[in-house]
N, C-alpha and C positions, 0 to 999 in steps of 0.2 A: 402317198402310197403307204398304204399298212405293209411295208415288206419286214416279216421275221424272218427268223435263218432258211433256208431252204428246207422247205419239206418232203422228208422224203418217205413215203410209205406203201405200203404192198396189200391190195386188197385180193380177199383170194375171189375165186372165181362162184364159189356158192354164195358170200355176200354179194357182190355183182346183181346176180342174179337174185338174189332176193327180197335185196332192198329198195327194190322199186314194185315187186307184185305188188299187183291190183289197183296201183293208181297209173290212171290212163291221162293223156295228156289234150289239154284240148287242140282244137284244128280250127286255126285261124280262119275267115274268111275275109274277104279285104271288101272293105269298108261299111266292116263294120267295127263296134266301139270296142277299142284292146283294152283286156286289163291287164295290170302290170302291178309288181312287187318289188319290193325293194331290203335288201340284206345288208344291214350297217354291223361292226364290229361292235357301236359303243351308242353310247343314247347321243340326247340332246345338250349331255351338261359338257360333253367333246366337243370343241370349235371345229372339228373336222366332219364326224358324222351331222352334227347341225347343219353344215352349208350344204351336205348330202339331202338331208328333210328338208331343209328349207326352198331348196328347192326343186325338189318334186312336188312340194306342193304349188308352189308358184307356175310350173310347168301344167300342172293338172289344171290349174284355173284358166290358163291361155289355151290349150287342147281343149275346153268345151265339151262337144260330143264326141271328141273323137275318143276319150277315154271312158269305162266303163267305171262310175260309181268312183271312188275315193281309192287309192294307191294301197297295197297293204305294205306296210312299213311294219319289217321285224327289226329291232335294235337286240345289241347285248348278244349279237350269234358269232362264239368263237370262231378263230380259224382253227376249225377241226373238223370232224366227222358230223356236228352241231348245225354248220352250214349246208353240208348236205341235205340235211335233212330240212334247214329249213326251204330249203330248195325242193326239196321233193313235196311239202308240205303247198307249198305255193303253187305248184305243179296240181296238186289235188284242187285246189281254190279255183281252178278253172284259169290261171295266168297265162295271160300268152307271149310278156315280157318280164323276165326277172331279173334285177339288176342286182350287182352286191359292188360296195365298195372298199373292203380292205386285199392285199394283196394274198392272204396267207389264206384266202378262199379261194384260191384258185385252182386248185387240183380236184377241189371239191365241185366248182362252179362247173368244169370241164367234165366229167362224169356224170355229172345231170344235162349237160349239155347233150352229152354221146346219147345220154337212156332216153331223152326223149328231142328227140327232132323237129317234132312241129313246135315247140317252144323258143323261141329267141331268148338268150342267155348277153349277159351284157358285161361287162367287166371291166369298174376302173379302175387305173393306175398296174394295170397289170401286161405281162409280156407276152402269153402266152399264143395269143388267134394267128399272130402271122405264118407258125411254122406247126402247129396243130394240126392242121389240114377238116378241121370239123366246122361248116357249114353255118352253124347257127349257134358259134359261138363268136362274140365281138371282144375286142377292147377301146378304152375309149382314154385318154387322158389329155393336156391342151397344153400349151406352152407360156409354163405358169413363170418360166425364167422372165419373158417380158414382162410379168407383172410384178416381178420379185425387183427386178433391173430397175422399174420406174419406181417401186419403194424406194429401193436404196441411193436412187438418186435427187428421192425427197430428202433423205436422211444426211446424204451430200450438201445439199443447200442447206440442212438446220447444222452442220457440225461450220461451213463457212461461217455462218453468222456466229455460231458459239465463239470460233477463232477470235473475229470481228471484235466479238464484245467481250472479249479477254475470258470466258469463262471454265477453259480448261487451266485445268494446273499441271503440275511438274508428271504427276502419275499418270496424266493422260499420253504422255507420251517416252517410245523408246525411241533413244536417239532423235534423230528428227522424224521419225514415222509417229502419227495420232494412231492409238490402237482401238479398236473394234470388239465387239463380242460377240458370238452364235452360240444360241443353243439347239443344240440338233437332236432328233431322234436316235437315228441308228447313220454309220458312217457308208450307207449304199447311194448309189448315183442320182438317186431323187434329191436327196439331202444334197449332197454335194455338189450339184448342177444348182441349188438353189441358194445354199450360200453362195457360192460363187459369182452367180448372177449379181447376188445384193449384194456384195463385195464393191462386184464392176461399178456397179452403178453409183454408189459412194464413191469411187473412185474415179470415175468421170469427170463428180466436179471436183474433188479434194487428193490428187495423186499421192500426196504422202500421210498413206496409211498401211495401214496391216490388221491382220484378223488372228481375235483364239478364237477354236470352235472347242467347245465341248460336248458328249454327247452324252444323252441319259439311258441310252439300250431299251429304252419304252417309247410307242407313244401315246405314252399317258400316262404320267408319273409326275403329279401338281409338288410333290417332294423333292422331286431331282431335278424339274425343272427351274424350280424356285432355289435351289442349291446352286446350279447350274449358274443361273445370273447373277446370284450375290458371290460367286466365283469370278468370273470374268469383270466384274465392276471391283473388288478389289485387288484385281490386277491391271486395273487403270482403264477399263474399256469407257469411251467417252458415249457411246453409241452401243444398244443393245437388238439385237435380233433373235425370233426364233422360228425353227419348223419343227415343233411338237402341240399337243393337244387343248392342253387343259390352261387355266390364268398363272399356271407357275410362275411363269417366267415374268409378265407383262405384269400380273401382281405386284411383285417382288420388284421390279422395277421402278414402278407405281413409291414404293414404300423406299425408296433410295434414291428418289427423284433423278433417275437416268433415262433419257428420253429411250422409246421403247417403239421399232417396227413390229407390227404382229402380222399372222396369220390367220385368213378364211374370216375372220370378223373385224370391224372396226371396232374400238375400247377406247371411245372420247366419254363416253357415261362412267364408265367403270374405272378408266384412267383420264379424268382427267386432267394431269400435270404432266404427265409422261408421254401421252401415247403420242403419234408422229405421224405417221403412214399405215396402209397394209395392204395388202394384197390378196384375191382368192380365184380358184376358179370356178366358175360359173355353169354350173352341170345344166341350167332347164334348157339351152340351146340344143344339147345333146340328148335329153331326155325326149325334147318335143319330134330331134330328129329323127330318132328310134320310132318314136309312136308314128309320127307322118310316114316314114317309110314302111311301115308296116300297112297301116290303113290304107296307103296309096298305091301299095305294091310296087313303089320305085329303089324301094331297098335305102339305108340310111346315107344318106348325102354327106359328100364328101369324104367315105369311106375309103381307103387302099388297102388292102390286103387284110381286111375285117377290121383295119384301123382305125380308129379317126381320132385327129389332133384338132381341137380347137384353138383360137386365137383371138389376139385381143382386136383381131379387125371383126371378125364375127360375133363380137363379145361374149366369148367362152372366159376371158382372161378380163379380171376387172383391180382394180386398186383408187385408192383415195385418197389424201394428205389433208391433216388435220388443218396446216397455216394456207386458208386460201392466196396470200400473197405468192407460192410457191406456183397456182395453177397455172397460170398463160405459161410458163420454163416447162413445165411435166405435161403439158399440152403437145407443146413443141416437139421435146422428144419421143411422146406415141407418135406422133405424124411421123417423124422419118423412122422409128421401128416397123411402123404400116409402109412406108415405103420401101422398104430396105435399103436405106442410103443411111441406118446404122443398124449394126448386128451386135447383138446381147456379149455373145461370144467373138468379138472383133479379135483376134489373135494379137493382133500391133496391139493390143492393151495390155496385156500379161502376158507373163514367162514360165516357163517351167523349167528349175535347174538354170534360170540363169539365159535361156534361150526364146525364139518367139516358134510355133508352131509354123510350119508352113503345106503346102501342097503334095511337098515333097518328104517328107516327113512322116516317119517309118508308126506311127501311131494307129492305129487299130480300134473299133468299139467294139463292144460284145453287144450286135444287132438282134442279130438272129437267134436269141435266149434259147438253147439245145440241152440247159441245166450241164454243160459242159466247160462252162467258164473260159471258153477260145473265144478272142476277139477276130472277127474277121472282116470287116466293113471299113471302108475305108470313108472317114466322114468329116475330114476338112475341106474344102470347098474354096473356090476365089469367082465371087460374081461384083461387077461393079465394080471393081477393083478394092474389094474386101476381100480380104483372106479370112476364112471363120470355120468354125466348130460349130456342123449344121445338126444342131440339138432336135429331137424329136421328129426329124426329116424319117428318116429309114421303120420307126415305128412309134407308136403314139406315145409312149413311159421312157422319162428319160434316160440316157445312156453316159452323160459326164459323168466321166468315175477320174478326172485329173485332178492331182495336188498341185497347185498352182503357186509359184510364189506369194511372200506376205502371207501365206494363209498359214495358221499352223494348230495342228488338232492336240489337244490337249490330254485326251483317252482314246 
């Protein structure tokens, strides 16, 4: 999720109204071939905007005819008045599906949504369709903590053996906890549900640990990220993670030989001695779903309330481990997260303050995004005799914003 600070701005009523004359929108007819556009914040050299092109294009080649001619793909469009227009722009192209994916296009994305209505507007990693009330604006994001969870519990199996073969030293550890490192973008509940997760997950199989996070206030910032991990490595982190853009981090990693989980790409070419595991999610399921329910006039499947979350049972949610000895273990544990007879968010795993979350338990999310900052959803859950923190249930973009024990943020 591209989320910058909230934006908040006032458009008057004569630009409204002006900045959309003269371009008319086209009017879908079903079954025939949609075209469709796509709004990235940063090009192809971002691990982020990449897994965005990468696959729309691999979506366009499984849709056949049902998509009209080659995608238009704008990269490098700020979150600003920039994406509007590149919105209004693709609006003119004859689009009958525009998609953008950073968060801070979202007020922009909803205003071309409003001005033109036969157009399907798509929007990931953002909060906005459920409480909108606007028709033919979606969001769409997937529950990338299960894939973040199975990283980290690749990362769990490679710190064992480090154990095993004596390879940590005295600075790998405080007290008897082995410490960890993250580097995060910005410190909102996408980030923080995501370390988290790979936290868990390391901690599944290796219970005494602990985590730094530090964050670089970008994402994408190959300087701070690269700052960021030659930070936490000498402050002892045995294990390195990140959720920001660029090879900062994984680089730098690379060049201090600290085994390295990434995001949205694997990096065994690029790292070979480091890299570990990673994690991404998988947009062409949801891009094809968009298009089919468009062409088919069924509307896009698996939607609630304009939402849709993917998952690693419908392979919205993908990850890989570099030491196949590790596979048949990370096998195992996808099956019982496809089962749910294990939850990412198991409360009986962490604490907060020293206590375990329960049913009863006076905690809140902030679901229903009103840009009012009131949590009001009550979103711990006990099914199967799991008590959990039912992550991306109530709307597709994550909503952990807890500080959980062991964790501790460094800026």
């Amino acid at each position: 999720m591209k989320k910058l600070k909230r934006i908040v701005f006032a458009l008057g009523a004569s630009i409204m109204c002006t900045a959309c004359a003269g371009v008319n929108a086209a009017t879908y007819t079903k079954g025939t071939p949609v075209k469709v556009g796509l709004i990235c914040l940063h090009n192809e050299k971002s691990t982020y905007d990449k897994n965005f092109i990468d696959a729309m294009k691999e979506a366009a080649n499984d849709l056949g005819s049902r998509i009209a001619g080659e995608p238009i793909i704008k990269t490098d469009v700020a979150e600003s008045i920039d994406s509007y227009n590149a919105a209004k722009d693709l609006v003119k192209q004859g689009c009958n599906v525009i998609i953008a994916d950073s968060f801070g296009h979202e007020p922009f994305m909803l205003r071309a949504a409003k001005e033109w209505p036969s157009v399907t507007f798509c929007h990931a990693t953002v909060t906005q369709a459920k409480v909108a009330g606007v028709s033919n604006y979606h969001n769409a994001f997937a529950s990338i903590y299960e894939g973040r969870y199975l990283a980290g519990y690749a990362a769990g199996l490679k710190l064992a053996d480090m154990i095993e073969d004596g390879k940590l030293t005295d600075a790998n550890y405080d007290g008897d906890k082995i410490k960890l490192g993250y580097v995060g973008a910005y410190p909102y509940a996408e980030v923080v549900s995501g370390y988290t997760s790979w936290f868990l997950g390391v901690k599944a199989v290796v219970p005494n640990v602990k985590m730094q996070v530090t964050f670089t206030n970008s994402w994408y910032d190959f300087d701070a990220e690269k700052a960021g991990a030659r930070t936490l490595k000498n402050n002892g982190a045995a294990i390195i993670s990140q959720h920001a853009d660029s090879m900062g981090a994984p680089g730098e990693c690379e060049e201090m030989g600290v085994p390295n989980v990434t995001y949205n790409i694997p990096l065994d070419v690029e790292c070979p001695n480091t890299y570990l595991a990673y994690s991404k999610i998988d947009w062409a399921p949801y891009y094809k779903a968009v298009v089919n329910g468009l062409y088919d006039g069924t509307g896009i499947a698996g939607e609630v309330n304009n939402n849709f979350t993917g998952t690693i049972a419908d392979g919205s949610v993908k990850y890989a481990c570099a030491d196949e000895g590790y596979a048949d273990i990370l096998k195992d544990v996808e099956a019982e997260l496809k089962a749910k007879t294990r939850r990412v968010f198991d409360c009986s795993t962490f604490t907060v303050e020293g206590k375990h979350l329960t049913v009863d338990s006076d905690y809140l999310a902030d679901v229903d995004d009103m840009h009012d900052y009131v949590s009001e959803t009550k979103v711990i859950k006990e099914e199967g005799g799991i008590t959990f923190y039912d992550e991306s249930a109530f709307r597709s973009a994550p909503y952990f914003d807890i500080n959980i024990d062991d964790i501790e943020k460094l800026n």
